[in-house]
N, C-alpha and C positions, 0 to 999 in steps of 0.2 A: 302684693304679688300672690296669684294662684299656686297653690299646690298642689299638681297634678300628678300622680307617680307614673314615672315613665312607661314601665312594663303594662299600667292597667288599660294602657292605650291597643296594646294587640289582637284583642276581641272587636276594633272597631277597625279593623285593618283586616281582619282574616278573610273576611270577603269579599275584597276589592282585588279588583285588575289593575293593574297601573300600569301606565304606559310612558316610560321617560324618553323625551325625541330627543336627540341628540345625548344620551345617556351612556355614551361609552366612554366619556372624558372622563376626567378627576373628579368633579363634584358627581357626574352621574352613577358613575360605578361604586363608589359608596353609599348612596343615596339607596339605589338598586339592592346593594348587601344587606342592609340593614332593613327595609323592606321586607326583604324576602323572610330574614331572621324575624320577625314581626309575625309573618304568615298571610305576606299578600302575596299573590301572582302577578309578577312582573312581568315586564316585555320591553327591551331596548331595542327603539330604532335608533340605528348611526349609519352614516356614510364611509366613517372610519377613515376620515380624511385630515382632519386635523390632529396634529399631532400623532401621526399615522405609525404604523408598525413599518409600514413601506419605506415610508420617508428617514424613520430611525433606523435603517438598515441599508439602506443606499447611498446615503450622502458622504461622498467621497473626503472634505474635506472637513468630517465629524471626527475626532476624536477616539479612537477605538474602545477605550474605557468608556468614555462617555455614552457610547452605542450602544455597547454589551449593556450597561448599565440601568439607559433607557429601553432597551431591549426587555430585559429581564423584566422591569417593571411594567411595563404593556403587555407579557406572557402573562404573568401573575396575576393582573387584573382580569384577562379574561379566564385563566383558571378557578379564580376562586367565585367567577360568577356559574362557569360552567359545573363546580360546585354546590352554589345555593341555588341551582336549576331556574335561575334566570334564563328569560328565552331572548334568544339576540336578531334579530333582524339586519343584514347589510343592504338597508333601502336610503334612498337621499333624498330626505323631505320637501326638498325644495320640489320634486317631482310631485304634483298634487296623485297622481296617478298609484306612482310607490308608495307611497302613505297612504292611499287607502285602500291599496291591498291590506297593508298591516293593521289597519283599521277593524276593518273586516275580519279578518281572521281571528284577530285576539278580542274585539267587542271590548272594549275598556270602560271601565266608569269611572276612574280618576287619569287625569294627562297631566305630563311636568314637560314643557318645554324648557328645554338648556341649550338647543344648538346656537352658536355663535362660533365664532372667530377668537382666536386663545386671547387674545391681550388686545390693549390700546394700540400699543405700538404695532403690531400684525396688521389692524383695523387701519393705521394712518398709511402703513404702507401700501394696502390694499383694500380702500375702501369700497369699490366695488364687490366684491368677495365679503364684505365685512355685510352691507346690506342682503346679499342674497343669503346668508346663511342664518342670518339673525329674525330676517322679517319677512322674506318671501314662505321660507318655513313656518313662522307663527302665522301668517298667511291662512295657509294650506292647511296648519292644525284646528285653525277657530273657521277655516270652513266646513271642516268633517265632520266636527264639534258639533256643531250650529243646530244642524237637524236632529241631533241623539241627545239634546239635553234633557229626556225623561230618563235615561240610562247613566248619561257621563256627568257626575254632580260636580265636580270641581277639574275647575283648570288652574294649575301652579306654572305662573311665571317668575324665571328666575333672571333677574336685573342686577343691579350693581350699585353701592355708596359710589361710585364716578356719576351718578344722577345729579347728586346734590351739586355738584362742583365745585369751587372753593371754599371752605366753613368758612363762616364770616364770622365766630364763634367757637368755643373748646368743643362744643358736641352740635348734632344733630339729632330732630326726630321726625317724625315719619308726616308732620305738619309743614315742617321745613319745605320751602318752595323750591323746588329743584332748578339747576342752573346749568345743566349739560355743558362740557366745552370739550370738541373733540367728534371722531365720527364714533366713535365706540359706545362713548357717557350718550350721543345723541340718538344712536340707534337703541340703546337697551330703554331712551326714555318712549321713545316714539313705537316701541314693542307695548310698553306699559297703557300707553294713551288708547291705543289699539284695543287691549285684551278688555280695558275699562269699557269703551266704547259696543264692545258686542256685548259686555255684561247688561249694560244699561238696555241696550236695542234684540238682544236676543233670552233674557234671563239665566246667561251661563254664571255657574257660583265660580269665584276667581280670589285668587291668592298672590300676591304679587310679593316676592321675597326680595332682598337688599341686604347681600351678604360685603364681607371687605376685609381684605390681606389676608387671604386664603392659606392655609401651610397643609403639610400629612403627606404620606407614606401614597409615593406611588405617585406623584404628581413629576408631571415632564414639560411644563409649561413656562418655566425658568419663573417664574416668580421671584421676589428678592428673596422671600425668606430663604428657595433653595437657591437659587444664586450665592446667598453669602455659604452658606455651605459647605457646594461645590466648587467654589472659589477656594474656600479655607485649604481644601482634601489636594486643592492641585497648583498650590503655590500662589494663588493671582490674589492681588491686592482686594478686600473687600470696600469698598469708596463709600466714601461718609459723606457726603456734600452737607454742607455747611456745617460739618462737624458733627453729622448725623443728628439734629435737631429735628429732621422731620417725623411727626408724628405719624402713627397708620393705628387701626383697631386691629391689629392681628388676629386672628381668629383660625382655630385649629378646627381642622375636618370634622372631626366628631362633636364638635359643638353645634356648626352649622348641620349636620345632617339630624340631630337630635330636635333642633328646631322647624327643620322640613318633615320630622315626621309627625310633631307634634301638629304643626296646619294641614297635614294630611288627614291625619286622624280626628281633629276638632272643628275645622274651619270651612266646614264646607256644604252646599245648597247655592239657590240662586242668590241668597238673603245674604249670604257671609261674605262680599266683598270687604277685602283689607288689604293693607303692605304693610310688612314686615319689616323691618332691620334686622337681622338673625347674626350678631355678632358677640366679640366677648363681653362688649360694652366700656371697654378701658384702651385708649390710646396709650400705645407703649413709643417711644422714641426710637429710629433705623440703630443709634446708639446704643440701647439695651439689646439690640437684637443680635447685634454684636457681638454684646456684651457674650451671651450664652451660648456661641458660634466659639467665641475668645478659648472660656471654657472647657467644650469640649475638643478643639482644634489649640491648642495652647500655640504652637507656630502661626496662627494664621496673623495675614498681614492687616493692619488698618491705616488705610490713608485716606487722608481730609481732601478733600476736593471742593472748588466752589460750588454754588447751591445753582441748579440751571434755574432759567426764568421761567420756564413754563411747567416747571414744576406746578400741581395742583397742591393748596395748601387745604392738609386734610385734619384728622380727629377724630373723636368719640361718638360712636352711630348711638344713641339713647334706645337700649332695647325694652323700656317700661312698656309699651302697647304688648311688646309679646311676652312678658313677662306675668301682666296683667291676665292675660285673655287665652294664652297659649300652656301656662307656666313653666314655660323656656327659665331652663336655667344652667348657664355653662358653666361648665368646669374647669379647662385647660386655659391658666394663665401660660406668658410666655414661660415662666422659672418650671414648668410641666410640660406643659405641652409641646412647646419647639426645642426643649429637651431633648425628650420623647423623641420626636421624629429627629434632631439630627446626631442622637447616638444609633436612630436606625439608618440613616442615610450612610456614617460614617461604615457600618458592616457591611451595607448595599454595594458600598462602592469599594470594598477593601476586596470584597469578594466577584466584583465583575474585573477588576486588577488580575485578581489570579487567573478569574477566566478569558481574558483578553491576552495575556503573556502567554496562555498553552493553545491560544490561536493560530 
């Protein structure tokens, strides 16, 4: 494993523009912070459509706590970008036209596409909507791309362990043949095929990341880890199917973005094509996740459920390539890190309670 100190990476970030498309979600807006703490100049385009401030403020049959809640938390993110003078753009990339205004204006030499569709399940329900925002967008970015690759050295695509599809095996690595099942695993693979394909036929440098079980402060995506949670805080059963045997690589925000900055910072020219796994590297069980839910929610409920069939049977992403190359090294086990965030979740929500009751 390399060892690379984190901080001496900021002299090779200070003079970059970076441009995050779809950057105002949960992976983006921290991505973007941290960024900026580094001493690059940022620029988020987002449509500001998923997972909207709109949408969490109008939907009649949402939950009032749960509003205020997610409320607060989409304020706060864009505060504390409007704080690290992050520059925000409300362009919708799927527009080739919007995007490159935003182009234009900010001149970028590093791009991270992230725009997509929140989940699997979003994507099965609407998989129309799931391709336009995923690939008509990467679209549009590796056409703007195309012509400035003396200026814009690397483009980071951000994918998903739902590539691989079933482990056939306790871990995966970035040699593993990928097995898409689903429109979501299909589209993030078929973005990948794409961004390879212009590298090969146009010389763009390309970075292809494969993060998995995402958790951290400020996420409104229901994921499981806040799912169990916010389940715990409001009485509802946390479900264990088959006894929460399923494994997942949990992996806390600050690990993954430590590893997107470390490919930011190191991995980049025509020459530097690679993909990533950017995880904790250890499958933990839906059981231990519980487990630390149980903890700090001592009330909260567990019930067993049968295991669904179409469950993907998942596992351990093998981070050695980035560990190797990048020297990616996280820190935030569950017994830390999903701590960490659900004794902050547990305040989040203690405190949009009182602000939803003087409603």
């Amino acid at each position: 494993m390399s060892h690379i100190p984190y901080e001496t990476l900021a002299p090779k970030l200070a003079d970059q523009r970076i441009m995050l498309i779809g950057g105002a979600g949960f992976i983006g807006h921290n991505l973007a912070l941290e960024l900026a703490r580094m001493g690059a100049t940022v620029m988020i385009v987002d449509n500001l459509m998923v997972n909207s401030l709109i949408e969490n403020s109008f939907v009649e049959e949402q939950d009032p706590v749960q509003r205020t809640a997610y409320r607060n938390f989409l304020n706060e993110r864009f505060s504390l970008l409007r704080s690290a003078h992050v520059q925000l753009r409300n362009a919708d990339a799927r527009l080739l036209a919007d995007l490159g205004r935003c182009f234009e204006e900010f001149d970028p030499t590093k791009v991270v596409h992230m725009a997509a569709i929140a989940s699997a399940v979003d994507a099965k329900k609407e998989p129309g909507l799931a391709f336009d925002l995923q690939l008509i967008t990467l679209r549009n970015t590796l056409e703007l791309v195309r012509p400035k690759t003396d200026r814009i050295n690397q483009v980071m695509f951000m994918s998903s362990s739902t590539v691989y599809g079933d482990f056939e095996g306790d871990s995966v690595d970035e040699r593993t043949f990928p097995r898409p099942e689903g429109i979501y695993a299909n589209a993030k693979f078929m973005g990948e095929r794409l961004i390879r394909t212009y590298r090969t036929q146009y010389g763009l440098g390309t970075t292809v990341i494969r993060p998995s079980a995402l958790y951290g402060e400020r996420c409104i995506s229901r994921r499981v880890s806040q799912m169990f949670i916010e389940n715990a805080l409001t009485g509802k059963p946390l479900l264990l199917e088959g006894g929460g045997d399923g494994r997942l690589d949990f992996t806390y925000i600050r690990d993954l973005v430590q590893g997107q900055v470390r490919a930011l910072a190191l991995h980049d020219g025509p020459d530097a094509s690679s993909t990533f796994n950017l995880t904790f590297g250890n499958a933990r069980t839906i059981a231990d996740l519980a487990a630390v839910v149980k903890s700090i929610v001592p009330e909260a409920i567990l019930e067993d459920r049968p295991r669904a069939v179409d469950k993907p049977v998942r596992g351990t992403l093998s981070i050695e390539r980035a560990q190797s190359v990048l020297g990616f090294e996280p820190e935030y086990g569950l017994e830390d890190g999903y701590r960490q965030y659900c004794e902050w979740y547990v305040d989040a929500w203690r405190r949009a309670q009182r602000e939803a009751n003087l409603a």
